[in-house]
VMD Tcl script that draws the C-alpha trace (Angstrom):
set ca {
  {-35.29 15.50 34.39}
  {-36.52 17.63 31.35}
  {-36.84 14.47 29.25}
  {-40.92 14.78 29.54}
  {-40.81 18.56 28.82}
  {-38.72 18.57 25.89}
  {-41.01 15.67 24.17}
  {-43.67 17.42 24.70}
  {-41.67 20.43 22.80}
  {-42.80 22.68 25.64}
  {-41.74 26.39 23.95}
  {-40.35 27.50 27.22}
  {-37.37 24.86 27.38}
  {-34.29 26.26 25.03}
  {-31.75 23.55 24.24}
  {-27.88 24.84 24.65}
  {-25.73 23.57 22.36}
  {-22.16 22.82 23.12}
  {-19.44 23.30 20.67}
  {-18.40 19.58 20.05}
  {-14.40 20.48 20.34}
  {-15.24 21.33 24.12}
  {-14.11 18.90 26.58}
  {-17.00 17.34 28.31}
  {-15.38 15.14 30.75}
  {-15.86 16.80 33.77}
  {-19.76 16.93 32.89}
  {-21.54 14.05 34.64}
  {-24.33 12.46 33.30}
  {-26.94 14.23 36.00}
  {-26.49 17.94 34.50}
  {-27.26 17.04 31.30}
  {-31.20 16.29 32.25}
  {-32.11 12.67 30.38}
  {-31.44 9.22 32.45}
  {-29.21 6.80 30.20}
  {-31.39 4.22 28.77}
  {-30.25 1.32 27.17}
  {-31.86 0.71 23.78}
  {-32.70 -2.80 21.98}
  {-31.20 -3.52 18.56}
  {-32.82 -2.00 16.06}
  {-34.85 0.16 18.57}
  {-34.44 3.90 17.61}
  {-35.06 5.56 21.02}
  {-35.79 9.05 21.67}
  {-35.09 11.97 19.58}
  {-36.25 15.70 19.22}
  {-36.00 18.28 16.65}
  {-34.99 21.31 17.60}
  {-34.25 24.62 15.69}
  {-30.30 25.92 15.25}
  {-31.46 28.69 18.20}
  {-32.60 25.45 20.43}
  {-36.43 26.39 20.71}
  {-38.74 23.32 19.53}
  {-39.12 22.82 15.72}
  {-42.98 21.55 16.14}
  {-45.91 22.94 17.97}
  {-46.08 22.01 21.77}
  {-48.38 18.46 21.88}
  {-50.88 18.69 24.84}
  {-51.59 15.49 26.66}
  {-54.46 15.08 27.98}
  {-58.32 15.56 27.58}
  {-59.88 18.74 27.48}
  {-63.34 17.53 29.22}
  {-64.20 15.22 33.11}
  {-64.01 11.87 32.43}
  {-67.40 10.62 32.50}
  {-68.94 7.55 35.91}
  {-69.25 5.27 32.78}
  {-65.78 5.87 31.60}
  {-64.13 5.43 35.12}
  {-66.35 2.10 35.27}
  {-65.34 0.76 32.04}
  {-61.25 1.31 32.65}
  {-62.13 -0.18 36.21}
  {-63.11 -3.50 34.54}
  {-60.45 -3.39 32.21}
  {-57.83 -2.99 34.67}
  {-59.68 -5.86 36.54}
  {-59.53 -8.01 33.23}
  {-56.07 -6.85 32.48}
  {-56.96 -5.96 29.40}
  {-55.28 -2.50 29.41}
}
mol new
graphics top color blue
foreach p $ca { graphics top sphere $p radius 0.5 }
foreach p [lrange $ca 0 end-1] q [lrange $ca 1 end] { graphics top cylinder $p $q radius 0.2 }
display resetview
């Protein structure tokens, strides 16, 4: 499942166009590396923008924090979760 990598426009993960004449049928939905979601009306799902050689067309995002999350911080989302607040 590449979904996660190619939202997070990872630079190593090239997207291969096929030519849209080419028959497809014999393709099932498993090699093509997304699961089928069904979306709401209205709802505008996902999408990614990618360059005409298939390499992401923005910088890669990095999730995450760059620092330990600190005993008061753990404590806080603790009670939260408790509270079912988050």
């Amino acid at each position: 499942d590449s979904e996660p990598a190619v939202a997070y426009n990872r630079p190593d993960l090239m997207m291969q166009m096929a030519h849209p004449d080419l028959d497809t049928s014999h393709i099932g939905n498993i090699e093509v590396g997304f699961v089928g979601e069904i979306y709401q009306i209205g709802e505008e799902g996902f999408r990614t923008e990618r360059t005409l050689d298939g390499r992401p067309s923005k910088p890669e995002i990095k999730a995450g924090i760059d620092r330990d999350i600190t005993a008061d911080e753990v404590e806080k989302m603790m009670k939260e979760k408790e509270n079912n607040i988050l």
